[in-house]
N, C-alpha and C positions, 0 to 999 in steps of 0.2 A: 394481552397485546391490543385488542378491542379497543381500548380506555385511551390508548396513549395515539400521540402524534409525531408525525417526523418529519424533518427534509430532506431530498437527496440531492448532494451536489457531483458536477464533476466535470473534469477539464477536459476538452477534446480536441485533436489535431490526425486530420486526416483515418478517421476511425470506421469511415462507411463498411467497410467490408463488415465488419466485426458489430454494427449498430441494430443489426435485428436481435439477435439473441442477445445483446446485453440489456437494450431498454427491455426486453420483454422481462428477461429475470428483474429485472427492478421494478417495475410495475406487482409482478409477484411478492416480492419482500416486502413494497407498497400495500398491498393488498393485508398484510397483515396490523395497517394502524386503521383506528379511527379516521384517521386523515393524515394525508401525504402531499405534498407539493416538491415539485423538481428544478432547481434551478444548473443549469450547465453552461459552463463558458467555453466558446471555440474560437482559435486562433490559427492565423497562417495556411488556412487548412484550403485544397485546392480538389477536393474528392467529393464535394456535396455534402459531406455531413454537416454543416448547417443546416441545410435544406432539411435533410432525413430528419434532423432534432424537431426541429419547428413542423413540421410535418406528423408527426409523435405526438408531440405536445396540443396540436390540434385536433387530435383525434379524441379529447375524454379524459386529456391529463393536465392538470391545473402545474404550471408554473412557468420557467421565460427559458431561452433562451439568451446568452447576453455574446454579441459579435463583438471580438477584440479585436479585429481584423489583421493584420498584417504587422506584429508583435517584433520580430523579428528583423525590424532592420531598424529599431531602437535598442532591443534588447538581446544582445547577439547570443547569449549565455542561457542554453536551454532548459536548466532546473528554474535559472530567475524567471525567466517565460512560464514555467509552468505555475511556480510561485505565482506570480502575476493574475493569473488564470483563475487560479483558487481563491484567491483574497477576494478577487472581484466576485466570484462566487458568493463568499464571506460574507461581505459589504452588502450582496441583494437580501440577504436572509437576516441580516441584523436590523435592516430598516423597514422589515415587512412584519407580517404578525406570524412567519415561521419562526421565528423570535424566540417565541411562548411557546414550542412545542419540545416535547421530549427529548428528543433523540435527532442529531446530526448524521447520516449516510455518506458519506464518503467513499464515492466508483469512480476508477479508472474505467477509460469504459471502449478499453482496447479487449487484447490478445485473453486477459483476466477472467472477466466474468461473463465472454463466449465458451461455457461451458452448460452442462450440468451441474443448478448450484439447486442446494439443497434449501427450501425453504422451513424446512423444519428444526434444521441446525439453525440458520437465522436467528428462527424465534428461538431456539434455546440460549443462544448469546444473549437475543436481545434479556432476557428474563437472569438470565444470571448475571449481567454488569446491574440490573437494578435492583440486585438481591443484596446488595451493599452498597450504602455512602459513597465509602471514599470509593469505590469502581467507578472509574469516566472514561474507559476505553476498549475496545477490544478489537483483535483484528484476526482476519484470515488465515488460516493454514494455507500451503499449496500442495495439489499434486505436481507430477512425483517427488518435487522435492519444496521447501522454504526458500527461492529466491531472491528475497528485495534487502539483500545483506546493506544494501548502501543507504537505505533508512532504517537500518536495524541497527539499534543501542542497549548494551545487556551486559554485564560486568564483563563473563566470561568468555560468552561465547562470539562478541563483537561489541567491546569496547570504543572504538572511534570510528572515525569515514576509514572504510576499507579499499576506496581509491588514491587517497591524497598517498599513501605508503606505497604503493605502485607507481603513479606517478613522481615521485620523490626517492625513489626505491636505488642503491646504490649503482653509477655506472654502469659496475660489474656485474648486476644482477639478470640475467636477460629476464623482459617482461612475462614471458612464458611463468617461469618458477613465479612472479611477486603474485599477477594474478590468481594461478591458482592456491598459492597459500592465502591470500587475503579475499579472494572470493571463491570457489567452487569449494575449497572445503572447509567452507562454510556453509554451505547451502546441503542442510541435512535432509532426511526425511523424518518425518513429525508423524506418528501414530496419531492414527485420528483419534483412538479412544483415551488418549490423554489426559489429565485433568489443563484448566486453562493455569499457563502458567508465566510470569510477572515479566516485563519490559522496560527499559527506559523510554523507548523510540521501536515502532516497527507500521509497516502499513502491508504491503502485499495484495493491492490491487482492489482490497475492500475492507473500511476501516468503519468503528460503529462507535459513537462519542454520545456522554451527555451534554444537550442542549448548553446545558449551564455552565459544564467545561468549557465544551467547544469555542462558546463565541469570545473566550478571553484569549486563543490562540489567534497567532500571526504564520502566515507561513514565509520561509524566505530560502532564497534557492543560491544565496551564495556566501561566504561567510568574510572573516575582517580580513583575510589576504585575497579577498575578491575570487578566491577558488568557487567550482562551483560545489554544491553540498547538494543531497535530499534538500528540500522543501519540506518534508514533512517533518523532520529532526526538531526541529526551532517550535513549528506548532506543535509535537509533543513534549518538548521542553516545556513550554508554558504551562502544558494543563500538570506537568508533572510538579513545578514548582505553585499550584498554586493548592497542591496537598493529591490530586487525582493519581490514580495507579491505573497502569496499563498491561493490557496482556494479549498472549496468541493465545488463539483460542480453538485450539487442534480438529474441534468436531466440523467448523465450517471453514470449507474447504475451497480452493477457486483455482485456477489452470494454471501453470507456473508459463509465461512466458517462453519459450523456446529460446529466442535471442537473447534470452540473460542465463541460463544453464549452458554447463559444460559441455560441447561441442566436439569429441576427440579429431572431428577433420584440420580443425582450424588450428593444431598443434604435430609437432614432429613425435616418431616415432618414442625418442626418450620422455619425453611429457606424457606419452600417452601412456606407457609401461608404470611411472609414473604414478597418473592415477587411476589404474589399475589395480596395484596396490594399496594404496588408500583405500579402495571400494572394500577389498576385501576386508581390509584393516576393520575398515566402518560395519563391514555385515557382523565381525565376530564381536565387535567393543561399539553398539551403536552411543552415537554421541550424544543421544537426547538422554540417555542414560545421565547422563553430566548434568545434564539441565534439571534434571526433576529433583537428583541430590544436591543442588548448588553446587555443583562444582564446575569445571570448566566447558564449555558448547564445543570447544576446538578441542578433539588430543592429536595424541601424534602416531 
C-alpha cells in the first residue's frame, strides 16, 4: 500500500453530527497510501458542515473543499443533486494530478462510515482489487445487514431499481407488501468471512475503484423517464462496460444506515408477522447461500 496513491471524494449535505468520526476514519484509510488528497462537495447544507470540512482540511490534510451552495431550488430531484455533487467532485480530480494516482475513495460521509471501520479490511480490499486486471471495484459490506438495495445490480438477487416497481406497483397492491418484497428482503446479512463476490452496480456507503476505471464514469441521478435512479448505477455501468468487474467485498464492513432497514414500528401488525416469518425463513435457508452458488439473492 506504501507505493501507491489515492483520492477521496464525497458529497455532503448537512452531515456535521456524523463529521468527526467519518473524516477521521478517512484520514486512517488515507494513512495507508504513499499519498492521499481529499476532495468533497457540499450542498444545501444549513448545519456547518462546510465550515467543519474546511476546518479538517486546514489542519494537515491536502485537498478542497468545493460549495455548491443552494442546489436545490434548480435541482428539485435529490439522487440528480447528489449526482451533481459527485461529478463535481469528479471534475476536481480529473483536472489535478490526482489524475495519476491509483485508486479512487468513494465516502458517503453520513450515518455510514460513523462507525468502527476496520482499516485492516481496507487494505485487504485495496490489495485484492489490484491482484487482478480486470478488478476496478469493490465495495462495503454492511452491519447488521446489505442496505443500499437501490444501487444494487446483480442478476439474482436485484436485477433493476427496486423503487420504480413500488412506485408503479399495482393499485391493489398496498405499499406495505411492494416495499418489503422489493426492499427489506432483500437486504440480507453477508458473512464477513465470505470470499468477495461479483456485481453489476452496488456502493454501501463506501466504494474503492481503480483510478483508471474510475475517471471514465459519469454519475447521473435520474434516468430517460426522468425518474429518479441511484447515481451510482450509470457510474457503475460505465466502468462495467468498459470491461472492469465489480464486487462486495464482505470483510470490509461499514454501519447500515438505520433509516434505510426495516423498521417493524413503521408497519401494521399483519406485515410485521409477516416478516417475522421471512426472518425465520432467512435464519434456516440464509440467502447468501444463493449468491455464492449463483443462484438467486431473493428466495421465498
Amino acid at each position: 500500500m506504501t507505493a501507491r496513491r489515492a483520492v477521496v471524494i464525497g458529497a455532503a449535505r448537512n452531515c456535521a453530527r456524523h463529521l468527526s468520526r467519518v473524516l477521521e476514519n478517512l484520514a486512517l484509510l488515507g494513512g495507508l497510501y504513499a499519498e492521499v488528497c481529499f476532495v468533497f462537495a457540499v450542498s444545501d447544507s444549513t448545519d456547518g458542515t462546510l465550515g467543519l470540512i474546511e476546518k479538517w482540511l486546514a489542519q494537515g490534510h491536502t485537498g478542497k473543499a468545493l460549495d455548491l451552495g443552494d442546489l436545490e431550488k434548480e435541482i428539485p430531484i435529490r439522487s440528480a443533486r447528489i449526482a451533481t455533487a459527485r461529478n463535481a467532485c469528479l471534475d476536481e480530480v480529473r483536472r489535478s494530478p490526482g489524475a495519476a494516482h491509483d485508486h479512487l475513495i468513494v465516502a458517503d460521509l453520513d450515518d455510514a462510515l460513523d462507525c468502527d471501520l476496520s482499516v485492516e479490511a481496507f487494505g485487504g480490499a485495496a490489495n485484492w482489487l489490484d491482484a487482478s486486471a480486470e478488478r476496478a471495484g469493490v465495495f462495503a459490506n454492511a452491519t447488521p445487514r446489505y442496505y443500499d438495495i437501490w444501487a444494487l445490480r446483480h442478476d439474482s438477487w436485484c436485477s433493476g431499481d427496486c423503487w420504480h416497481p413500488i412506485w408503479g406497483r399495482d393499485p391493489g397492491e398496498p405499499f406495505e407488501v411492494a416495499k418489503i418484497r422489493e426492499v427489506f428482503r432483500r437486504q440480507i446479512e453477508i458473512p464477513v468471512d465470505l470470499p468477495p463476490f461479483a456485481v453489476r452496480s452496488a456502493f454501501g456507503g463506501l466504494g474503492l475503484y481503480k483510478m483508471s476505471y474510475a475517471l471514465g464514469g459519469v454519475y447521473c441521478g435520474i434516468d430517460h423517464q426522468d425518474r429518479p435512479v441511484s447515481e451510482h448505477v450509470a457510474f457503475n455501468q460505465a466502468i462495467g462496460a468498459a470491461g472492469g468487474q465489480l464486487h462486495i467485498f464482505p470483510t470490509l464492513v461499514v454501519k447500515a444506515p438505520q433509516q434505510h432497514l426495516y423498521n417493524a414500528l413503521e408497519f401494521g401488525w399483519r406485515w410485521r408477522l409477516a416478516m417475522l416469518g421471512w426472518r425465520f425463513r432467512e435464519r434456516r435457508n440464509p440467502p447468501w447461500r444463493a449468491l455464492m452458488s449463483g443462484r438467486a439473492g431473493q428466495t421465498s
